[in-house]
C-alpha positions as CSV (number, residue, x, y, z in Angstrom):
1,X,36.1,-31.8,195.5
2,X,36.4,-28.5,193.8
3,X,39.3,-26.6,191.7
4,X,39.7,-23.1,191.1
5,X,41.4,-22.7,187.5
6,X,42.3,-19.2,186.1
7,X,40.5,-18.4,182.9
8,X,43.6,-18.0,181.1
9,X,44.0,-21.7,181.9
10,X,40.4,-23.2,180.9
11,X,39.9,-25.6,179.6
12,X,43.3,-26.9,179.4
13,X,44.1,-26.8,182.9
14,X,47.7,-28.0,183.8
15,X,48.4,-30.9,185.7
16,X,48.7,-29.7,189.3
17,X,45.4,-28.6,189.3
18,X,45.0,-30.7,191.8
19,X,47.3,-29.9,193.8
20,X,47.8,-26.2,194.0
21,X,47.3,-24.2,197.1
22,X,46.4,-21.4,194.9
23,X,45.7,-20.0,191.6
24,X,48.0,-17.1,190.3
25,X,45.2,-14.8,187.9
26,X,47.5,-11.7,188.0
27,X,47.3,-9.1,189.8
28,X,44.8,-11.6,191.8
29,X,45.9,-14.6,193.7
30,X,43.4,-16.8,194.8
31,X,43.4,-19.4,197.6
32,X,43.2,-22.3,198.4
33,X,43.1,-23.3,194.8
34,X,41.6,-26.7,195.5
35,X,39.2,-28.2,198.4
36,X,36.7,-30.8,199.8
37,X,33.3,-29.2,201.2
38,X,30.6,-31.7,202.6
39,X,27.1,-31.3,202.6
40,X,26.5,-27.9,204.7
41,X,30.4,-27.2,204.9
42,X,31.8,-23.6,203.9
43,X,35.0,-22.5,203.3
44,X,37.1,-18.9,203.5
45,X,38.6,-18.0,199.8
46,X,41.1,-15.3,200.3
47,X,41.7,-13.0,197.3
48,X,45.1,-10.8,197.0
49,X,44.9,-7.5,195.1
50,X,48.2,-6.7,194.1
51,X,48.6,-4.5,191.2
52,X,51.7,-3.7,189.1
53,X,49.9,-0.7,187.1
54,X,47.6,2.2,187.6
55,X,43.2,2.3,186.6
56,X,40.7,-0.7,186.8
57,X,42.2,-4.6,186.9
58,X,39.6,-7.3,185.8
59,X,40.6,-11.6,185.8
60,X,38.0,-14.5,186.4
61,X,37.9,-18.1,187.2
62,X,36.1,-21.2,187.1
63,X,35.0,-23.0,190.4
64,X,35.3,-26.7,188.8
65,X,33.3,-29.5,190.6
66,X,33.9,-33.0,191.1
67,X,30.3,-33.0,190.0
68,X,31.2,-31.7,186.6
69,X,29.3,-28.2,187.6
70,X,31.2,-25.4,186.2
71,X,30.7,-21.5,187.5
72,X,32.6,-18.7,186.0
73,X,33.6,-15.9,188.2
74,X,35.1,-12.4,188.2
75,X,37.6,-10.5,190.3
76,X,38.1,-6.8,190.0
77,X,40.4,-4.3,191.5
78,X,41.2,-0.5,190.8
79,X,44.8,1.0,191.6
80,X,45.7,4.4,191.9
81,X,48.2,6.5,192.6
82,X,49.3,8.5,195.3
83,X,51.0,11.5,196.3
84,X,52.7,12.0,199.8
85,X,53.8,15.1,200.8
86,X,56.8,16.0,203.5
87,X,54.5,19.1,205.3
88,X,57.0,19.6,208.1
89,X,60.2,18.4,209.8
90,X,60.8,19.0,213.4
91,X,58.3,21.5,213.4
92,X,59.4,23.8,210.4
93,X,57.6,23.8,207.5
94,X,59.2,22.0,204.4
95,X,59.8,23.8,201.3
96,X,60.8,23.7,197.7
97,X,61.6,20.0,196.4
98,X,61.1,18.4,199.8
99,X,57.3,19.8,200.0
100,X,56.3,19.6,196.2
101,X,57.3,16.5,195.4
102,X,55.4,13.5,195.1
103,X,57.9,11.1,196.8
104,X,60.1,13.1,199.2
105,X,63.7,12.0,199.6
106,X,63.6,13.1,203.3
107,X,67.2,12.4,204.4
108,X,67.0,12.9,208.0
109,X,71.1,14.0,210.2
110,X,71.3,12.7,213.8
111,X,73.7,14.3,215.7
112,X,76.1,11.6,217.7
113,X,74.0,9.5,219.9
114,X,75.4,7.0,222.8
115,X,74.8,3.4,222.5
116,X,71.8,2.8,223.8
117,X,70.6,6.2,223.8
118,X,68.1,7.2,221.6
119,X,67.2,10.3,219.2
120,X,64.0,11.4,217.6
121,X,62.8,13.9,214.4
122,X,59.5,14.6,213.6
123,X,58.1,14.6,209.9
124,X,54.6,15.5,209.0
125,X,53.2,13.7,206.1
């Protein structure tokens, strides 16, 4: 049997250890955050990046064995930020606020459509 416990955790782990189906090492989330492997047996851990800031993101764990084998391991992630730019609408090139800033509040006017009809624009990113 083998536990995953957040560092932040060790070596007081709390008591559903045992039981979690994942371990929460923000931004990370690991899973599952407990198994059984027999001789030969692998598993898929799946690791979540989800950062809340921007620049490099470091968190570790401990794979615990029934076994009493401890190994310590490290996750990290790097965030940055991004910049999207409204180039054109509908084939005219955007200007001003709508083409320098970083998050374009495109607003985009139908004109009145039929139910069931459909009406398209076209922005360039």
């Amino acid at each position: 049997r083998f536990l995953l416990v957040a560092d932040h955790e060790w070596p007081d782990a709390p008591d559903d250890v045992h039981t979690r189906d994942r371990v929460e090492i923000a931004p990370f989330t690991v899973s599952p955050g407990s198994f059984s492997l027999g001789p030969g047996e692998s598993i898929e851990v799946k690791v979540d990046f989800c950062p809340r800031t921007i620049g490099q993101i470091t968190g570790g764990f401990r794979l615990v064995c029934d076994n009493c084998s401890v190994h310590r391991y490290m996750l990290s992630g790097t965030s940055f930020h991004h910049e999207v730019h409204a180039l054109s609408l509908d084939g005219t090139p955007c200007s001003g606020d709508l083409a320098e800033s970083p998050r374009p509040d495109i607003r985009l006017s139908f004109a009145p459509v039929a139910p069931m009809a459909t009406s398209g624009k076209n922005v360039v990113l």
